[in-house]
N, C-alpha and C positions, 0 to 999 in steps of 0.2 A: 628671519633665520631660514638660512637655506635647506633643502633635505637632507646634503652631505653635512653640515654644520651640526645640526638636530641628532642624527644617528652619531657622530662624535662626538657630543656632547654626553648623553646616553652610553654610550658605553665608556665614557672617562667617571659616570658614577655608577657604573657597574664593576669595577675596577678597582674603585675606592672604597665599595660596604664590603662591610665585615659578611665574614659566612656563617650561615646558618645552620647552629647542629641543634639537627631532632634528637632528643635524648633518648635509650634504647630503651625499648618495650614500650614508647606513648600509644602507637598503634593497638599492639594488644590488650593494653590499658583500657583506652578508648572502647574496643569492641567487648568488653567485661562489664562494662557502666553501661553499652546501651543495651545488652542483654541483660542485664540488672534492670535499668527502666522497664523496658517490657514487663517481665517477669510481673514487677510493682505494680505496674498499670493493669495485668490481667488480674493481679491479684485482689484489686483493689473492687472492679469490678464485677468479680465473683461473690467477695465480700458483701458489696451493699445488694445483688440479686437476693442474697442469703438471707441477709435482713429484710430488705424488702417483702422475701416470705413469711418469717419469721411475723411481720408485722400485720398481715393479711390473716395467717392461721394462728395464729396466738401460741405462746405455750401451754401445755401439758397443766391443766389447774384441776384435774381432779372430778372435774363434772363429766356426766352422761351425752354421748352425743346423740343419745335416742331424740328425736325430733317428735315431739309431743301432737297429739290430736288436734283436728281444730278446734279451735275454744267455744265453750259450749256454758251463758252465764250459768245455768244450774248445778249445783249437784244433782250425781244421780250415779248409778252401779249402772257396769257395761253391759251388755248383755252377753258378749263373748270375750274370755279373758286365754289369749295366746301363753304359749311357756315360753321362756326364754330358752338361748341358746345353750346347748350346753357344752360349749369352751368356755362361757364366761362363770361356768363352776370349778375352772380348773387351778390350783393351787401352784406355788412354786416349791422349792426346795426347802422355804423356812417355813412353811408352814399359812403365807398370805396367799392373797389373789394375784395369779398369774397377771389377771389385764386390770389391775385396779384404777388404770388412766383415765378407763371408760365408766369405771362408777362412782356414785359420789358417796363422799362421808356429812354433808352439807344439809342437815334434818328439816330445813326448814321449807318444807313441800305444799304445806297447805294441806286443806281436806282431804285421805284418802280414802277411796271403795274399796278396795282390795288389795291382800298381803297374803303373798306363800313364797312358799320358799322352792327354789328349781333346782332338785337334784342329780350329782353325777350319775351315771346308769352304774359307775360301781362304788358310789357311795360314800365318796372318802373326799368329798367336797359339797357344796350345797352352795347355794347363791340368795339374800332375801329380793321378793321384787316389791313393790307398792302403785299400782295402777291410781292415777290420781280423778280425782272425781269431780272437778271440776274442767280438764281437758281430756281427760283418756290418754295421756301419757302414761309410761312406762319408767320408773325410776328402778332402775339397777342399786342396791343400796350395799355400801364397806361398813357394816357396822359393828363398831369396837366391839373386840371378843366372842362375838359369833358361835357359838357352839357347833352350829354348822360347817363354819370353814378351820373351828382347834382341833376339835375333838374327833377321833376315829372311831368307828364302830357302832356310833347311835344306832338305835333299832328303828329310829324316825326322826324327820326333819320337821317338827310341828311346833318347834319352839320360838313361835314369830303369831302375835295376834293384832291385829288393828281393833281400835274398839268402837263400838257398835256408829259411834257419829262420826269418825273416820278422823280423829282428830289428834288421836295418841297410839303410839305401835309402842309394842313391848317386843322383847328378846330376851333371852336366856345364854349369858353369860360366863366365860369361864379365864381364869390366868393363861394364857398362851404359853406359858414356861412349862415344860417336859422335868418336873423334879418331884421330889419326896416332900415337898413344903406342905405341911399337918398344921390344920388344915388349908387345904387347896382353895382358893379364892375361886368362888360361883357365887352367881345368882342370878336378877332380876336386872334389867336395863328398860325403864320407862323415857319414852322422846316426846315430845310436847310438839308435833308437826306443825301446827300455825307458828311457832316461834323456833325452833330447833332445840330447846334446852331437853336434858335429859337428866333424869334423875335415876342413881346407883341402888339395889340394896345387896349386901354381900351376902348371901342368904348363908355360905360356910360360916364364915366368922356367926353368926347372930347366933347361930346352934353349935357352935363348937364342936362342926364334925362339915366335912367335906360331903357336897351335896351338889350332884348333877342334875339340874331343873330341866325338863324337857319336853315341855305342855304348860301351854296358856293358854287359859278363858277367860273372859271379860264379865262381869253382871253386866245386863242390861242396861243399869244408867251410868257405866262407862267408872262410877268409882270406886268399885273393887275386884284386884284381879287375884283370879285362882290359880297357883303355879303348883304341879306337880313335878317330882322328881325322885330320885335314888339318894341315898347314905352309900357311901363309896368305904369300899374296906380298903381298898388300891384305887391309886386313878391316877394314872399316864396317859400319854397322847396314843400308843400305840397298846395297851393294854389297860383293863379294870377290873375290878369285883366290887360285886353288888353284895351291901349288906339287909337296907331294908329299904322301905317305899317310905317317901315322904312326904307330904303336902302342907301348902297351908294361903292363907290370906292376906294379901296386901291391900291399904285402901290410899290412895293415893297422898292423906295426910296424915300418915303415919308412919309406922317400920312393920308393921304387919302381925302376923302369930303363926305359929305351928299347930300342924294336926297330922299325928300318925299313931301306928301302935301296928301291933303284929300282925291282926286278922287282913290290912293293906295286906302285906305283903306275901301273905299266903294268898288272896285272891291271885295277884297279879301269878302265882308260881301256877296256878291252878290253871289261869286264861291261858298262859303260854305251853300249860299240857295238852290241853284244850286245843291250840293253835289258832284261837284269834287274835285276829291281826291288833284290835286293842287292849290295852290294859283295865285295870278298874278304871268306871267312870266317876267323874267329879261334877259338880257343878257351883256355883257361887252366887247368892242372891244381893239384891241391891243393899242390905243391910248389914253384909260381909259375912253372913250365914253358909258353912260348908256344910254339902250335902255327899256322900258316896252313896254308891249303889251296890250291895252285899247279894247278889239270888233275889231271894223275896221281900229283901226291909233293906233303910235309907237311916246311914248312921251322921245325924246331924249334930253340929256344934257353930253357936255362937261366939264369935269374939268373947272373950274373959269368962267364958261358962265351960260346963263338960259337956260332952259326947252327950246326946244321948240314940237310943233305935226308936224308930218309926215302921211298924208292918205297913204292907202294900196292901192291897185287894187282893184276894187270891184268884186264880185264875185256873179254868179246865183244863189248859192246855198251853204250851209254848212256855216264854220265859222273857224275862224284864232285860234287856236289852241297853238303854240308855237312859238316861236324865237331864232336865235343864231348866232352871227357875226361868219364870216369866216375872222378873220385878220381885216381889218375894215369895212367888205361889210356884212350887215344884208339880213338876210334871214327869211322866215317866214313859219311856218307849219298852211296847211290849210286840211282841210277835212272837211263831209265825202267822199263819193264815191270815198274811195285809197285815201290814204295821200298823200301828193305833198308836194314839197321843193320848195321854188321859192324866185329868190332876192324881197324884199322887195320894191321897187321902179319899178318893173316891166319890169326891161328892157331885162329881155330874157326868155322862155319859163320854166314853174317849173318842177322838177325832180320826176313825177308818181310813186310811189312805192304800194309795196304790204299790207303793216302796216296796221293794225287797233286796233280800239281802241282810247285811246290819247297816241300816240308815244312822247318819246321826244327827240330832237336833242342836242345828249351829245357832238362831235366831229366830225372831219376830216379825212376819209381814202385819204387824194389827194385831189381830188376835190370831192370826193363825201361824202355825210352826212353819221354819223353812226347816227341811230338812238335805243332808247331803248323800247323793247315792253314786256308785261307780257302775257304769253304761261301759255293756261289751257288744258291740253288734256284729263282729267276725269281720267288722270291717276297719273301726275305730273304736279305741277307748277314750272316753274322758270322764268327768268328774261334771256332778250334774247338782245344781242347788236352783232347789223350787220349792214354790208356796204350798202345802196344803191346806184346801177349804174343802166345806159339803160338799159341794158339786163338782168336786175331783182334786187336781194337782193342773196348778200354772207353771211351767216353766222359769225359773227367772234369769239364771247366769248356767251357762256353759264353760267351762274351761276345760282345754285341750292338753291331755294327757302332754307326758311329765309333768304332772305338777302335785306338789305335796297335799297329803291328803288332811292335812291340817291348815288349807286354806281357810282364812278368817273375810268375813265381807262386811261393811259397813250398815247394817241393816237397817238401820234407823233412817238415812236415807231412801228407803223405798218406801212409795206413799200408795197404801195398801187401797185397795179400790178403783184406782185409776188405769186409764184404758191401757198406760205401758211404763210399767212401774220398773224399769232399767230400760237404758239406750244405748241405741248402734251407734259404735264409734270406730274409727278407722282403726286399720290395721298398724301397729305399731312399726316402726323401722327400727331396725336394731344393728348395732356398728359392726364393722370387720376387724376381725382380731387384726393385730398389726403382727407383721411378719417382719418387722425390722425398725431400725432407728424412724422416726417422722419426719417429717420435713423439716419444722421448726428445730430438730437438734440438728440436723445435719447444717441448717443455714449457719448455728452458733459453733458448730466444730470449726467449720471451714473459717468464721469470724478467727477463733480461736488460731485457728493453724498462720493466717496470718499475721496478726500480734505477736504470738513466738516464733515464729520460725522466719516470715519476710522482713519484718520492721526493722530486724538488725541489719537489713543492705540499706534502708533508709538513711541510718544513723552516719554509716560508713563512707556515703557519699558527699552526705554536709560535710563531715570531717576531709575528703579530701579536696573539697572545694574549700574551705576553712585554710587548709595546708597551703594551696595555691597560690591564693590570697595574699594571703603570708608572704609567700616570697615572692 
């Protein structure tokens, strides 16, 4: 075929098709779907970034991002114990922890050396820590009903003891509800650290009267604890009145007993005329024997028996200061002129130390007392717990102001005689309060924003490719 043949042939079938009508609007159709695609396609790969973070930083489970000391097999107490931050005492509007993402409610820590509690500088929050003892971590702890983070106005934050082998922490508990409810649920909260279990006592209900507990001591062999506290005539989160002092004994196979009567609570009105910083003292022996301390005699009572007074030694000069059973043999702190340790019944010369001030006798290196004292050098305050022997006072834990002065230490881990009876352990790190959503919600918002909001142009497209089809 010729060229002229070929180009007639060609436009005899251009001549003969039918014409082609674009229907109106395909174009902007068209340009609607591929900006749609895109859209999809950026969406989709913001999404799985999201998740992909999400999958590297976990969500939000409620543990401590404090990054623990290096491991160390022994127990042993630190020798320098840090205070926590204090934003991570700060409360919300209901009445919980501001940053409770950072701490854990999860008891089951293992052996710990040390428990205090880290107060707001205006008091209207408190935080417990627990330093663990076999790595020199730092556990930030949410623990149910806290009296530290319900209640306003405590006169101290001492209601957190670990006991002596570091293996059970008690707290003082109260109903977080703000009402007239007679009486007001308090009491005792024992946690079992090698397993996390915890055991309740409601100390209101047991005495059919509202009772804010606010002081824990341990006996020595860890099974029985001495809780002291108030009878509430009123008690709100933002107001109370005190009716009388209350104390008594828990042993950990039991539900405990009471011990009170009026002379408590004339003491305590006396110390705070007085203006020291403590209330009567208590103490608790291994056999669940409660001791107080009255001026010059020690009104004691065993489980199922009555009261009875014990006179002191008298003394030329000063005045009886503290007490604290060793196993079931009481002792007593007397000053001024050098604190001294001495059994309480006098039967053999008292233990002269360097202390001043009002020391108080937290525990046992051996035979000898540790006592606690607060150190002001004009430069630094802290909180000082050390051994005293004949041949003076050891050192043993340092802890650096804020920190409550009803820190408890695991004493039974310190092995009395040896050349370093606590160890240096690193500096703890501690988290950054978060100043906004984390990364892990943001990945799962944006997951979110996709699902609702883009999937429906997915759906929109099948269908009009579906329509198409069709015809």
């Amino acid at each position: 075929m010729t060229d002229q043949k070929l180009r007639d042939e060609l436009s005899r079938i251009a001549d003969t098709t039918p014409a082609l009508r674009v229907p109106d609007g395909l174009y902007a159709r068209g340009r609607r779907i591929h900006r749609r695609s895109v859209a999809i396609v950026a969406a989709s790969v913001t999404a799985a970034v999201a998740l992909i973070i999400v999958g590297f930083t976990g969500l939000p489970d409620r543990q401590s991002d404090i990054e623990p000391a290096e491991r160390n097999g022994d127990l042993a107490v630190p020798q320098m114990v840090e205070t926590a931050p204090e934003w991570l005492t700060e409360l919300d509007g209901l009445g919980s922890y501001a940053h409770v993402d950072v701490m854990e409610d999860d008891l089951d820590l293992g052996v710990g050396a040390v428990a205090y509690v880290r107060s707001s500088s205006d008091e209207n929050g408190s935080v417990p820590v627990v330093v663990d003892a076999a790595t020199g971590g730092y556990h930030v702890l949410d623990l149910a009903g806290f009296v530290g983070k319900e209640v306003r106005g405590q006169p101290s934050h001492s209601a957190l003891a670990l006991s002596p082998d570091g293996t059970h922490l008690a707290w003082a508990w109260a109903d977080p509800t703000d009402s007239d409810t007679t009486p007001r649920p308090a009491g005792v909260k024992v946690a079992d650290l090698t397993t996390g279990d915890v055991r309740t006592w409601n100390v209101s209900a047991q005495h059919d009267a509202a009772v804010y507990v606010h002081n824990l001591e341990w006996s020595t062999n860890g099974q029985w604890l001495l809780w002291q506290g108030w009878q509430m005539r009123s008690w709100r989160d933002a107001t109370f009145e005190i009716e009388t002092s209350r104390a008594g004994g828990i042993g950990l196979g039991d539900d405990g007993f009471l011990f009170t009567d009026e002379s408590s609570a004339q003491a305590d009105q006396q110390n705070r005329e007085l203006g020291l910083s403590r209330e009567v003292e208590w103490a608790i022996s291994d056999d669940g024997t409660i001791a107080r301390l009255i001026e010059s005699h020690v009104v004691k009572q065993a489980p199922g028996t009555a009261p009875e007074n014990q006179s002191l030694p008298p003394i030329d000069a000063g005045q009886y200061v503290g007490l604290a059973f060793r196993g079931t043999e009481l002792h007593v702190i007397k000053r001024p002129f050098g604190t001294e340790v001495l059994p309480a019944d006098g039967s053999s010369p008292g233990l002269k130390t360097a202390a001043s001030g009002y020391p108080r006798l937290v525990g046992w290196a051996g035979p000898n007392p540790i006592l606690w004292e607060e150190i002001d050098d004009n430069l630094t305050s802290f909180d000082q717990y050390w051994s005293a022997a004949l041949d003076g006072r050891s050192s043993l834990v340092t802890m650096h102001r804020p920190i409550a002065k009803g820190a408890t230490i695991a004493y039974r881990l310190i092995e009395p005689g040896e050349d370093r009876t606590t160890v240096i352990r690193p500096d703890p790190t501690w988290p950054e309060p978060s100043s906004g959503p984390n990364l892990p919600m943001i990945g799962l918002s944006i997951a979110a924003l996709f699902a609702l909001v883009l999937a429906p142009f997915v759906v929109r497209r099948r269908r009009f490719r579906s329509e198409r089809k069709a015809s």
